[in-house]
N, C-alpha and C positions, 0 to 999 in steps of 0.2 A: 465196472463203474469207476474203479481207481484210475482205470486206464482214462476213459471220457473225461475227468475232472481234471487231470493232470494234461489232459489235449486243450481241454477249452483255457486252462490259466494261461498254459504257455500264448495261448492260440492269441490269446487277447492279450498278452504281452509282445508279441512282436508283429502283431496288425490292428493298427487302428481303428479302422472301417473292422473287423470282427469284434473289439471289443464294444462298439456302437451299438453293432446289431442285437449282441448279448445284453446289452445296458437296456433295452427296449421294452424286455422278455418279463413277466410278472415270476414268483417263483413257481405258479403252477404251470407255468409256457417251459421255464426254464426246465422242469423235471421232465415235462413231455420233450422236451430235445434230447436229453440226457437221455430219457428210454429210447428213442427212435436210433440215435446215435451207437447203444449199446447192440442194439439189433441190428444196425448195418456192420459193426467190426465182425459180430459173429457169420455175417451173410457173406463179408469179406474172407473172409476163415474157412467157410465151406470150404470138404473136399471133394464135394460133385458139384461146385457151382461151376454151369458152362459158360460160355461165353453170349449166346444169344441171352441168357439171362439174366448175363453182368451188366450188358451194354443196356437193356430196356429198362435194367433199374437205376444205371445211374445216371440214364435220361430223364428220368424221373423225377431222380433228385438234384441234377442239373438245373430241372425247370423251378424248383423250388427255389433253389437258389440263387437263380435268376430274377423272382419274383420278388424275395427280398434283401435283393441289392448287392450279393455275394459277385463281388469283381475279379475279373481273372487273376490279377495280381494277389487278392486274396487268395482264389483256390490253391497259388501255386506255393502261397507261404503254409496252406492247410497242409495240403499234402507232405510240403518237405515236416514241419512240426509233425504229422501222421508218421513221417519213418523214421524222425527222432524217438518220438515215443514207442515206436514199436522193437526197433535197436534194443532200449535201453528193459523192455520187457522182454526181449528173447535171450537175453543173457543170462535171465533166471532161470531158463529152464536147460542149461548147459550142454547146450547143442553140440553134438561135433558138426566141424569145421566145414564139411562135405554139404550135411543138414542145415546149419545156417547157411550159408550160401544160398542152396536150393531154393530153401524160405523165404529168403531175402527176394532171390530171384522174382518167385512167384507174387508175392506182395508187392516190387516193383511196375510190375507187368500190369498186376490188377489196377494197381494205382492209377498207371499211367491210361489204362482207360477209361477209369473213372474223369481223369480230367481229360482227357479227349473229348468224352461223352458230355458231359458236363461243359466245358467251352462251345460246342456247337449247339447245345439245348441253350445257350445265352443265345446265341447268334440267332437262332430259329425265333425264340422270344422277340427279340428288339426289331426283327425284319417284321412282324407280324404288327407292330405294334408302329414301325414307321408304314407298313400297307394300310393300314389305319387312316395316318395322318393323310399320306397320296389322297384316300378315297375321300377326304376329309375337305380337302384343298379342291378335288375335280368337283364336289355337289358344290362348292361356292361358288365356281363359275357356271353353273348351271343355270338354267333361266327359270328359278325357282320361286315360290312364295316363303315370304317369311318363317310362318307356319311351318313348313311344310322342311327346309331349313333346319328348324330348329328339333324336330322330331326326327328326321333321318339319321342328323347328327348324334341325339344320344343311341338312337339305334346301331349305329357304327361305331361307336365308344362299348356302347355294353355287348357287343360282339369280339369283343377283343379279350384273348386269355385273362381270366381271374378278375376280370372286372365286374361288380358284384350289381350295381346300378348306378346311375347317375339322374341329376337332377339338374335346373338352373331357376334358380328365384333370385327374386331383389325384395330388398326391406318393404314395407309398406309404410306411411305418413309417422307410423308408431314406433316402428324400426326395427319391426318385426318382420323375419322372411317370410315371403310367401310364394309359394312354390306356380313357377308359370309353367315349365314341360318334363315330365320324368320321364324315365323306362326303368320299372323293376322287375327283379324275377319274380315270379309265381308264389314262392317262399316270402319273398320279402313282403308281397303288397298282402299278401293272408294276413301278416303281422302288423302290417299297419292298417288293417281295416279292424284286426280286434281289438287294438289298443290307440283307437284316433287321439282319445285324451291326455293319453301319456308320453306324446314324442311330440316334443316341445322345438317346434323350431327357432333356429337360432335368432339371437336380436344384434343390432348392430349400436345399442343406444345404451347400452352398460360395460361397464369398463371390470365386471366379471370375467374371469378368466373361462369360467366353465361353462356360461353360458353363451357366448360369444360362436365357440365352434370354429373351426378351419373355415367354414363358410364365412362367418362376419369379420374375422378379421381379415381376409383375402377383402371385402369391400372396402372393411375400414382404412389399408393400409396399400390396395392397387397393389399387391404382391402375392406371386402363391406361396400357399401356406399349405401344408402338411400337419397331417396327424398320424405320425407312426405307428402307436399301436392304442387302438381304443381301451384294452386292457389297463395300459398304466400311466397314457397319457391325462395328466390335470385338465387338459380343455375340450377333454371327450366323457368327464367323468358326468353329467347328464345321462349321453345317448350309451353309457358303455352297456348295460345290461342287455337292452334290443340289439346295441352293435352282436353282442356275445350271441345272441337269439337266433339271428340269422346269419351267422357264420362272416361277419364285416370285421374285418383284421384292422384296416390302413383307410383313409380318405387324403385326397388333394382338394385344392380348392382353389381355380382359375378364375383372374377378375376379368370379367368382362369390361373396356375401357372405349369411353368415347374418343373423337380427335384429340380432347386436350386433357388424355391421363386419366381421366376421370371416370371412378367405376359406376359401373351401371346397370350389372347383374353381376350371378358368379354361376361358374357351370362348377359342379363339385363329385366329382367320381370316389368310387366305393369299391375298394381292393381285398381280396380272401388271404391277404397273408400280412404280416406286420413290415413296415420297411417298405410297403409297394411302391411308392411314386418318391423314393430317397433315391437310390443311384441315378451316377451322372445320365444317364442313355432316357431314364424315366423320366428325369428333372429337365432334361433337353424335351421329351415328348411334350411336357408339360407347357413349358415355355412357346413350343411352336404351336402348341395347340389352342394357347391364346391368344395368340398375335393374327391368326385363321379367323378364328371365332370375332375376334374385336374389328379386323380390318370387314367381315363380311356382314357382321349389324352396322360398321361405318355406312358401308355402301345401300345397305336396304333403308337406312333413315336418310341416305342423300337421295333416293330415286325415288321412296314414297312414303317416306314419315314411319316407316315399321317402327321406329326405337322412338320414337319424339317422347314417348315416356311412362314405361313399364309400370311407372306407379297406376297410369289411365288405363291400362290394359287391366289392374289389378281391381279397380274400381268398377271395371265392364263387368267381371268378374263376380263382383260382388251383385249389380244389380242382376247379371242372369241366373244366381240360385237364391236371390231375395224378391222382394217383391217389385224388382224394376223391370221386368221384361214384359211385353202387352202387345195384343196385334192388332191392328187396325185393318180393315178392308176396303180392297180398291174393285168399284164394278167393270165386268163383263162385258159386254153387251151385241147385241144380236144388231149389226150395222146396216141391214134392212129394214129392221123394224124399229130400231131405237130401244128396243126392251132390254129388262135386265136379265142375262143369263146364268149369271156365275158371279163369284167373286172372287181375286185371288188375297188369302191371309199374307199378312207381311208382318215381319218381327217388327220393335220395338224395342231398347234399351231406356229408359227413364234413369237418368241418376240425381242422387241427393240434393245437388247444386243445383237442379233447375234443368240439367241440357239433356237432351233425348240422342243416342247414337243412332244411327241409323245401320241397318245388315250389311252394305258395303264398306261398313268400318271396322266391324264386329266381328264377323263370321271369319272371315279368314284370319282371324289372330284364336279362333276356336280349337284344342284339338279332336280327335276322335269320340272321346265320350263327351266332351262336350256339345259336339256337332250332335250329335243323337240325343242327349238331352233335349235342346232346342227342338229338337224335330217332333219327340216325343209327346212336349209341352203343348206346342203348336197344334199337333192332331187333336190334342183333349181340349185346346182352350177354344179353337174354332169350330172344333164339331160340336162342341156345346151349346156356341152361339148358334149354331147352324140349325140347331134342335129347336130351340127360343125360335128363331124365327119363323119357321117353318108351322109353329103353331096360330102365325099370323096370317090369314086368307089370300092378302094380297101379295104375301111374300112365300106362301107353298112353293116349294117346287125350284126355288132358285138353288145351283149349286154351289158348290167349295172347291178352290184351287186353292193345294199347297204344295210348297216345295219338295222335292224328297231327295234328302242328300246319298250322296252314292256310300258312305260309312252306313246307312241305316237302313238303304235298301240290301247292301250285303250281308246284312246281320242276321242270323237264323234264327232270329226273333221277331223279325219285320213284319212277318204272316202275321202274326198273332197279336201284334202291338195294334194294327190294322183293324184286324178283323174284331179285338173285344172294344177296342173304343168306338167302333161303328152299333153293334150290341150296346154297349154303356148308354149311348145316346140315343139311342133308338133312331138312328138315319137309316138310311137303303144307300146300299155301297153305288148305287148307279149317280147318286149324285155328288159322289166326291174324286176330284179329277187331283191324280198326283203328279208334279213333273219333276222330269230326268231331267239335268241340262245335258245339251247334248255333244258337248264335251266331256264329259263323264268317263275317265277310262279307267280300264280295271285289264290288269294280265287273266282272270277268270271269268271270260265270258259267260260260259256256260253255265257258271254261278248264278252271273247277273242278271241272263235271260229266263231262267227258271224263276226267281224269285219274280220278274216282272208277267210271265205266265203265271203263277202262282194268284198274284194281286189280279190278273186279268178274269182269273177264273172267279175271284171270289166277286166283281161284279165293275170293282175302282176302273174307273178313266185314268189312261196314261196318258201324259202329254210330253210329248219332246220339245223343251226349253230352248231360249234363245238357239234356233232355227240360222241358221248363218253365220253363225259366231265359230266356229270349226272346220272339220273337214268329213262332216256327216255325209254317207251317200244314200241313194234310192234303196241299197243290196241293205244297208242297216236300217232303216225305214221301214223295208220289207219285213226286213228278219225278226224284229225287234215288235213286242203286239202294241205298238202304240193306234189309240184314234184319234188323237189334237195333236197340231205343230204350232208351236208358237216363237212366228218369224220376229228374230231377236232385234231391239230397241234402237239397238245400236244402228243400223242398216238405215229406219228411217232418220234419225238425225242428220244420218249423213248426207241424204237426200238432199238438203241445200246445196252443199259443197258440190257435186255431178248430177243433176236431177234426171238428165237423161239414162245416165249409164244406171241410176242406184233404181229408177220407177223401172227399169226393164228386168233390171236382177230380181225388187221384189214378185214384179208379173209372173217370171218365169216359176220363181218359189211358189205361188200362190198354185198354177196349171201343172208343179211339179205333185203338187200333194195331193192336188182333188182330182188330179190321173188316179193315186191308190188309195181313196177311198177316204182321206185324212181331213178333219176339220181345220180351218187356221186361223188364227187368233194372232192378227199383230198387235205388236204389244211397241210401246212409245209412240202415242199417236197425242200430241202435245200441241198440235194447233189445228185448226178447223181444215184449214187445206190437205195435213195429212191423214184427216179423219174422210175429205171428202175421194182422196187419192184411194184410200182403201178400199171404199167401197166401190167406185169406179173399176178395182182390176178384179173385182169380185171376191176379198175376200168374208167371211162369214162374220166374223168376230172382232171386235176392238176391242182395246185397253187401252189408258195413257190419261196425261192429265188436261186433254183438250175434251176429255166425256169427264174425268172426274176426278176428284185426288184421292190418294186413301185417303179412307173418314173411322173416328171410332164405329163401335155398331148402331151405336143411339143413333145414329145419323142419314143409315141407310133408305130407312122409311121416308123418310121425309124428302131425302133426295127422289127416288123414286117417285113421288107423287109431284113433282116437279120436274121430272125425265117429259121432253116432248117427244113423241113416235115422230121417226125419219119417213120423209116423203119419199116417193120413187123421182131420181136423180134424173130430169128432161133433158138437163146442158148444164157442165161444172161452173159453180160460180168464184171459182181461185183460177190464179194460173198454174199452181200446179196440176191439180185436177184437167184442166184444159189441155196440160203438158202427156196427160197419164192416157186422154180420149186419145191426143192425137197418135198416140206409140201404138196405141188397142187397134188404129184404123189399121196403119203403116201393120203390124204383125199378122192380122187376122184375118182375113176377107171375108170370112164370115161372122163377123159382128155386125149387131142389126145395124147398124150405121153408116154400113161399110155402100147401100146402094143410091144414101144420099150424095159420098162420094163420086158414085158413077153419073149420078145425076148432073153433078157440078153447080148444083143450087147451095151456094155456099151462105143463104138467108135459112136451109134447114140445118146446116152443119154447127154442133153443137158447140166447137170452138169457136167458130166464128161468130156465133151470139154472144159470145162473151167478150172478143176483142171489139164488135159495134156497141157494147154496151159500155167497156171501161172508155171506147170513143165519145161517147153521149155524156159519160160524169165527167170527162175532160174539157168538151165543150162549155159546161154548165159552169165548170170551176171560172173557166175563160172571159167568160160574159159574165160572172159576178165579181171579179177584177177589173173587168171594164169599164163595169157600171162604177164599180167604188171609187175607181180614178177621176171618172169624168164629175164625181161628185164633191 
């Protein structure tokens, strides 16, 4: 022990950076070096220690010392201070001349592999930790979602040696953090689900030192900030006990900064050794790994508003685990007869101010347990109402369409979230239709296919979602137990823009699917023309807001009993529809119409009663400008 005490004085008399790192140390950290320290002289001492056993241990604690902040240049003052002091201890035991030497020899030797070992255990560290940053920089040029972004990210951070967990929140209105994406270990998140009340995050609106955190002042000041060791740092004295709980040495704390400097989150990583993000190689990681992060929320708020402002994301937040989230439903309907089929639920955000989010704003700023919450919600809140109504005569029998996002069909809970809320409400699984979309991808198919056999067997209707939006083929169709396709929204809108090219692609979708047996249900059918175009290329089902908008559920009834049944379709009265007959002739030959063609009685041909009729309200318009003039 004389030995170690007289190593660390000198040690931190002629290296700066080691008297730092010791200046860090509490005294119960300090005594745990001082033992560890007394046990490596004597491991150094060995006289059966080999060589493969020198080298593994003092890569070991190469890496240790790499992790907090021990620079070559220090090692090489440790080691010369190492065989000053050990000199000055083998004189007392009056070696001859032969024997010292030899001693010497050997302690050189040991030494110098020690710092071998130890210099390339940094090199291996800082290479691991700039393959980081590489893989860090490749997902921001990816054609990624925000979301989506912002979770890989800390998953590639908490993949890197000794990094404990990270997070990224920004203040809320109060200036309180609130945490928008984590990734903890196993250990840590145990400890914060038992003690939620006791880990106070940090605020940005007190000019306290200890409450503040590495985190608030990295916003307050657009700088990183360090916390060396939560042990004896003043601005860790809050979180130190938990930090000590779960083995949290060190935190950084990177401001996330708009165009003009100005912070606007903080990502804040969580180090197992004290001194972690101090050395220069870490404080460079650091830096680059802000200037990534801030250049790549730049660019998501220039292409579609992701960052307009964390506080709104935190507000959504608040309305989906309070009482702002509600579903409203949009009808079904059977485009032959007009009746009501199905309904599909749609989320709902209500916030305090008055303004309603809508799902295309909301869900994708969701992460994983969130996205299953939502789902979760949805199954109870709708098969509830589904229950309610159901007990109404005129409305028996109509179904539920709900989303089912691919986080919650893979969950090995999905079965059973299913099957007891369909019990809870006492429905029959044959009336509740779930849909994939069908961009939905997953490296585990075979997960995802069993799960949807699974839901197949217990009785649910799948439906394959936006139908055209991908690169879904017949072989996934097949393979996959879906019996609804629902040709996606997007396709018909576009229908103005190529009417010819976009009514053939839906055709061909439509005789793609009722080849295998599949119902289809398009979905944005928004004006009367593309309601009449649908039914024209045969297919079964609509939705869109030319039948109906979503309505709360008090609303359903009443619409329904204002629902007019669809006549059977003589001659289209749009020109699209007209545009949809003429393609049905030109493809088919055997469409019933197709012998009025041959006939060439173009007074039976069901376009051409619609080009002599818009001639007949042309005329009309003509002679009632005639008249007016001449009047």
């Amino acid at each position: 022990k004389g030995f170690v005490d007289r190593f660390y004085r000198e040690l931190a008399a002629v290296d700066r950076d080691s008297a730092k790192i010791i200046s860090w140390l509490s005294a119960e950290e300090y005594e745990h070096l001082r033992s560890r320290q007394t046990e490596h002289l004597e491991f150094l001492l060995s006289a059966d220690l080999t060589e493969e056993a020198h080298c593994a241990k003092a890569r070991a604690v190469g890496e240790i010392h790499a992790f907090i902040g021990v620079s070559a240049s220090s090692l090489v003052r440790a080691i010369t201070v190492y065989m000053h002091q050990f000199d000055d201890a083998s004189l007392k035991f009056q070696l001859g001349r032969k024997d010292f030497n030899n001693l010497e020899s050997i302690i050189t030797s040991r030494l110098s592999t020690e710092l071998s070992e130890e210099l390339e255990a940094e090199e291996h560290i800082s290479a691991q930790f700039q393959e980081g940053l590489n893989a860090i920089d490749a997902l921001s040029r990816t054609n990624t979602s925000w979301q989506n972004f912002n979770e890989q990210l800390l998953e590639i951070l908490c993949g890197l040696p000794a990094i404990k967990a990270a997070w990224i929140g920004a203040p809320d209105d109060l200036g309180q953090f609130v945490v928008n994406f984590e990734h903890y270990g196993d250990e840590i998140d145990k400890v914060l689900q038992a003690y939620p009340d006791r880990i106070e995050l940090p605020s940005v609106l007190t000019q306290a030192t200890g409450s503040q955190g590495s985190t608030g002042l990295a916003f307050r000041t657009g700088q990183v900030q360090r916390i060396n060791n939560f042990s004896t740092s003043l601005n860790a004295e809050k979180w130190r006990n938990v930090a000590k709980h779960v083995g949290i040495r060190s935190s950084v704390s990177v401001p996330i900064l708009d165009a003009q400097r100005n912070s606007i989150a903080v990502l804040t990583l969580y180090g197992a050794y004290p001194g972690m993000f101090e050395s220069p190689h870490r404080a460079s990681f650091s830096h680059q790994l802000g200037f990534i992060v801030s250049q790549t929320w730049a660019q998501f708020d220039q292409d579609s508003g992701a960052t307009i402002s964390i506080h709104e994301i935190n507000r959504w937040r608040e309305a989906l685990y309070g009482d702002g989230l509600h579903f409203v439903y949009q009808p079904i309907i059977d485009l032959h007869t007009g009746k009501l089929n199905k309904v599909e639920a749609l989320a709902r955000l209500d916030l305090s101010d008055g303004r309603t989010i809508m799902p295309g704003q909301f869900i994708p700023r969701l992460n994983e347990r969130q996205i299953i919450y939502l789902f979760r919600k949805g199954l109870d809140s709708s098969l509830r109402q589904l229950s309610a109504w159901h007990e109404n005569k005129k409305m028996k029998g109509i179904g539920l369409s709900l989303n089912l996002p691919l986080e919650a069909l893979l969950n090995s809970h999905c079965i059973d979230w299913v099957r007891d809320a369909l019990s809870r409400f006492n429905v029959s699984a044959n009336h509740l239709w779930l849909e994939v979309l069908e961009h939905s991808e997953t490296e585990d198919h075979v997960h995802m296919i069993s799960q949807m056999q699974k839901l197949n067997e217990l009785g649910v209707h799948l439906a394959m979602d936006d139908l055209g939006s991908g690169y879904s083929s017949l072989i996934r169709l097949n393979k996959m137990p879906f019996d609804t396709v629902k040709i996606d929204q997007a396709l018909l809108r576009s229908a103005y823009d190529d009417p010819p090219r976009i009514i053939k692609f839906i055709s061909a979708l439509i005789r793609m699917t009722q080849i295998i047996d599949l119902d289809v249900v398009v979905e944005g059918l928004e004006h009367p023309d593309l309601v009449e175009t649908a039914r024209i290329l045969g297919a079964k089902f609509g939705q869109g807001y030319g039948i109906a908008f979503p309505m709360p559920p008090n609303q359903l009834e009443s619409w329904m009993d204002n629902q007019k049944p669809n006549s059977p379709i003589s001659a289209p009265t749009t020109p699209m529809g007209a545009l949809a007959t003429h393609l049905l002739y030109i493809e088919n030959a055997a469409h019933k119409y197709s012998p009025i063609l041959e006939e060439k009685d173009p007074t039976l041909c069901p376009t051409a009663k619609l080009i002599m009729r818009i001639e007949r309200f042309i005329k009309q318009i003509k002679k009632i400008k005639s008249f007016t003039l001449s009047a």
